[in-house]
GUZAZA-515021 format. One line per field, with one value per residue (C-alpha): residue number from 1; x, y, z. Coordinates in steps of 0.5 Angstrom, whole numbers. Example, Ala and Ser with C-alpha at 12.3 -4.5 7.8 and 13.67 -1.06 7.14 Angstrom:
! residues 2
nr	[1_2]
xx	[25_27]
yy	[-9_-2]
zz	[16_14]
! end
This chain:
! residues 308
nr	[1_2_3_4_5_6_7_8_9_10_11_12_13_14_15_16_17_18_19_20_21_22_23_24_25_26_27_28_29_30_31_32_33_34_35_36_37_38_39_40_41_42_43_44_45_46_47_48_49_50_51_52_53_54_55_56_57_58_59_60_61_62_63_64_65_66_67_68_69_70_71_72_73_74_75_76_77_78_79_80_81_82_83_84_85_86_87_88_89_90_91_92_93_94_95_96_97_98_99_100_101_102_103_104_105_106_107_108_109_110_111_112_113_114_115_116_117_118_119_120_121_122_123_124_125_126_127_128_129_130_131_132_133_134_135_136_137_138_139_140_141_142_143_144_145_146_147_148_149_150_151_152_153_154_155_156_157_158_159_160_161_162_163_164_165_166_167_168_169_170_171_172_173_174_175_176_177_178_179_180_181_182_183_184_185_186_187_188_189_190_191_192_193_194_195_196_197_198_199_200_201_202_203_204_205_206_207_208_209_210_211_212_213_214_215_216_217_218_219_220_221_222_223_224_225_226_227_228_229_230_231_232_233_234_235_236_237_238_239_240_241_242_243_244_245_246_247_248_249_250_251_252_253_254_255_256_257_258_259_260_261_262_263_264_265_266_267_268_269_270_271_272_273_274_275_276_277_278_279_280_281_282_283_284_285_286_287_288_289_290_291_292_293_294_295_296_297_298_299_300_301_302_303_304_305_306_307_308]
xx	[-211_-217_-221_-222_-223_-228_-232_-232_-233_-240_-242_-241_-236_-242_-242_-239_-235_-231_-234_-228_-223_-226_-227_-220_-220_-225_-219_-214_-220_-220_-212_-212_-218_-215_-207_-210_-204_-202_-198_-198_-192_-195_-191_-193_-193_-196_-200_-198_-203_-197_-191_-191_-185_-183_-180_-180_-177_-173_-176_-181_-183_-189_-187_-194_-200_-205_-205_-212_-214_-212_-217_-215_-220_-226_-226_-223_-224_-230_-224_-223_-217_-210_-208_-201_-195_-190_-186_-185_-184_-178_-176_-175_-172_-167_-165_-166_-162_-156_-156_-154_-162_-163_-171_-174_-177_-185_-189_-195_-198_-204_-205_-209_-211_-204_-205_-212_-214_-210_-212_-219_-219_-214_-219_-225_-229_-229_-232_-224_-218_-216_-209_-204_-202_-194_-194_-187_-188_-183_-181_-183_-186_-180_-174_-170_-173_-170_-167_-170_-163_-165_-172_-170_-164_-169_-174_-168_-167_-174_-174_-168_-171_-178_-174_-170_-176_-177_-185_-188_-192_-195_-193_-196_-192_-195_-191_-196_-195_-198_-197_-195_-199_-197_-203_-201_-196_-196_-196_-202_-205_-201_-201_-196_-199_-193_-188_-192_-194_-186_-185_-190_-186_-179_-182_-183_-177_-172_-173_-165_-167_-172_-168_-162_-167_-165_-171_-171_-172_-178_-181_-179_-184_-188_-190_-187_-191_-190_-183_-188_-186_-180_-184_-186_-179_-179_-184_-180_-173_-177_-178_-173_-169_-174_-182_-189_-194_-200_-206_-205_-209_-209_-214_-214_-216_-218_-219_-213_-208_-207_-209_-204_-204_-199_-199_-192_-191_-184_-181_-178_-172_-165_-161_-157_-163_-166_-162_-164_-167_-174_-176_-179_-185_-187_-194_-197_-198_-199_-203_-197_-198_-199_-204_-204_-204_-207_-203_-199_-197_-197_-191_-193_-186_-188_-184_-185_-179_-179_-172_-169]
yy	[-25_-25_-22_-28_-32_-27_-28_-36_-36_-31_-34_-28_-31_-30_-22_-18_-15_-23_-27_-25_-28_-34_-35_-35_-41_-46_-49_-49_-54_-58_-59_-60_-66_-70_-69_-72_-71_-76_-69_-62_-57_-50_-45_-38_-33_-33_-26_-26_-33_-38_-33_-26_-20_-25_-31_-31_-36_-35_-41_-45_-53_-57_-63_-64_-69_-64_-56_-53_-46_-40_-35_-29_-23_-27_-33_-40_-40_-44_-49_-57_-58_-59_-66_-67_-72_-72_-78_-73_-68_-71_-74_-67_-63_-69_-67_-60_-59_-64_-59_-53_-49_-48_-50_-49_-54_-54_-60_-56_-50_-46_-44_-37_-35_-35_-42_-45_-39_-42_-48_-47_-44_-50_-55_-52_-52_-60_-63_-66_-63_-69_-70_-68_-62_-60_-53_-48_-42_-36_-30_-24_-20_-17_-15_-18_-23_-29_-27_-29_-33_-37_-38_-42_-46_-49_-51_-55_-58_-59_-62_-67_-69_-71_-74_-79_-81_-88_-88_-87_-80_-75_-68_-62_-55_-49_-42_-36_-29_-22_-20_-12_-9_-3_-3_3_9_15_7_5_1_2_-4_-5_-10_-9_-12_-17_-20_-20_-23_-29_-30_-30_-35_-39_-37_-33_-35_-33_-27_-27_-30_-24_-19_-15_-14_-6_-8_-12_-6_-1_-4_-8_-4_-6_-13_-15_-17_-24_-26_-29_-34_-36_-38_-44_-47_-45_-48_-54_-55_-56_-52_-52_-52_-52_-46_-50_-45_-37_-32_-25_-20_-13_-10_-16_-11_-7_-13_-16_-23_-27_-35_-39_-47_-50_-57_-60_-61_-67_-68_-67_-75_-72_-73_-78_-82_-81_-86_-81_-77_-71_-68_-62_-58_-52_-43_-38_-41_-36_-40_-40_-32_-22_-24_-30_-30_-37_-41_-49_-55_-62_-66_-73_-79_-84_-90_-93_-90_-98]
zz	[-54_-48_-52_-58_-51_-48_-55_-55_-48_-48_-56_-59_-65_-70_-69_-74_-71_-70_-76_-81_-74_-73_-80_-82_-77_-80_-85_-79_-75_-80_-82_-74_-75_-81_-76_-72_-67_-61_-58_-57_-56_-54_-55_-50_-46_-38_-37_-29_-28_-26_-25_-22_-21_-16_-21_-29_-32_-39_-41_-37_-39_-36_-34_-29_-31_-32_-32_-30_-33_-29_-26_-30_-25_-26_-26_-30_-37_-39_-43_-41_-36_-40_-39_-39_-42_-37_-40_-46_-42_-38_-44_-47_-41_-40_-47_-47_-42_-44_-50_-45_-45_-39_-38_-32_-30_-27_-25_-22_-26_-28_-36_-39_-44_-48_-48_-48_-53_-60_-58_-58_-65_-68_-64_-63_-56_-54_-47_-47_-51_-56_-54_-48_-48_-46_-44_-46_-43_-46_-41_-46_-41_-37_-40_-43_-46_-50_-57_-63_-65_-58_-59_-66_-63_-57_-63_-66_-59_-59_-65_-63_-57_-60_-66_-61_-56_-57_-58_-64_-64_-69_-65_-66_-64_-64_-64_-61_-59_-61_-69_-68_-62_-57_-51_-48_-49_-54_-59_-57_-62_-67_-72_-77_-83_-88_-82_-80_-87_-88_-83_-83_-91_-87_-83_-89_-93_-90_-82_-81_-82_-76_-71_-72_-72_-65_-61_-61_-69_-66_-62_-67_-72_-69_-62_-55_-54_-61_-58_-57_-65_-62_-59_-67_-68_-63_-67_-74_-70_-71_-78_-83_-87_-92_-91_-95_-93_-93_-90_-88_-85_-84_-81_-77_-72_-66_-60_-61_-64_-72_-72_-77_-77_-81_-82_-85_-87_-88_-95_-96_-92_-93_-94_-88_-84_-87_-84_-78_-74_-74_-78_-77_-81_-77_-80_-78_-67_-66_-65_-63_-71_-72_-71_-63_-57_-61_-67_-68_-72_-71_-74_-74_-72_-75_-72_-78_-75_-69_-65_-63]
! end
């Protein structure tokens, strides 16, 4: 949402109005603090900084060293360049791709708000982020975007990329997008909390449901850009089957969008996957979370063993 963005640049996060939005961040600031994690996976959507009508990518990896924040009408946010890890990133398109996903690939690439706002509200406002930053940027601007079904597999084949990567890392995946919203149209600023707390205890739960769950059904309850919640079960595809709710935050109104955030951790893993090589131990973005255009949720995928 570039009007949490437009509030931390102008410090005014203490004004009433968004006192209660970043409030609701302070434990997810420190969860991220005590992560620590070597890598972030941002899962979000371009708002015509990188892309145009010209060329939209269903499914977009940055593979380059350093993506530097986008002028957006006025001006590059105030926020550190976002340094890249291209050998994950090749690591991850190589794997990917031979799982037939289809990425695009992008080694040269500007990042707005969708990406740089989540990670001030899990970071804060550092002179340097404190990891490298691979972007995934997911087409839910212009129809048809990518199902539900198809956002939770890529996770999964996120995971197994990670998974098998020969170098020890702590990785950090973040899901955003808007919860329910409409910007314009006779549904203009519909918010629908009923839907939007259901779907962030599915997320936890019953995240089958949400990956069947058909667009118009999405557009139905939660307003036309609420199709972003798609872009939570990348994120989600990432975990286990079963997961730990560690931390959940829901407000409404922020602008026009309601502002939910979620942190999930993996419970134990089955022995099937125990097995493996490396463990995966992802936590929770959000941003799209874990929280509008700034809801998101986050996974950590933790490798415990060094992949031989």
């Amino acid at each position: 949402m570039p009007a949490i963005g437009a509030a931390i640049d102008n410090h005014k996060t203490d004004q009433p109005y968004w006192q209660r939005v970043f409030a609701g961040f302070e434990k997810s600031k420190a969860w991220m603090a005590k992560a620590k994690p070597d890598l972030v996976i941002g899962v979000y959507n371009d708002h015509a900084s990188a892309f145009s009508v010209e060329f939209i990518p269903t499914f977009a990896l940055g593979c380059a060293a350093e993506f530097p924040p986008a002028d957006e009408g006025w001006g590059p946010r105030p926020v550190p360049v976002v340094k890249g890890h291209p050998e994950m990133a090749s690591h991850i398109a190589q794997s990917v791709i031979l799982d037939e996903f289809d990425l695009t690939i992008i080694n040269k690439m500007e990042v707005d708000h969708g990406l740089t706002v989540p990670m001030n509200l899990m970071f804060g406002s550092p002179a340097e982020w404190p990891c490298p930053v691979i972007p995934l940027a997911v087409n839910v601007v212009m129809y048809p975007p990518p199902t539900g079904h198809r956002c939770f597999m890529l996770g999964r084949a996120i995971r197994k990329a990670v998974e098998s990567y020969p170098e020890d890392m702590r990785v950090v995946i973040m899901g955003t997008g808007g919860m329910s919203h409409q910007i314009s149209g006779p549904r203009a600023g519909l918010i629908n909390s009923k839907f939007d707390k259901a779907f962030l205890d599915n997320l936890s739960k019953n995240p089958g449901k949400l990956a069947r769950m058909p667009h118009v059904e999405y557009m139905r309850e939660a307003g036309a850009e609420g199709i972003e919640m798609v872009m939570w079960l990348v994120m989600r595809g990432a975990l286990h089957a079963n997961v730990k709710e560690v931390y959940r935050f829901y407000t409404v109104p922020a602008s026009n969008t309601a502002v939910g955030h979620i942190i999930l951790d993996n419970t134990a893993p089955a022995k099937r996957a125990s097995a493996r090589k490396a463990k995966a131990r992802p936590a929770a973005r959000k941003a799209k979370r874990a929280p509008a255009k700034t809801k998101r949720a986050a996974a950590r995928v933790r490798e415990d063993v060094r992949r031989s």
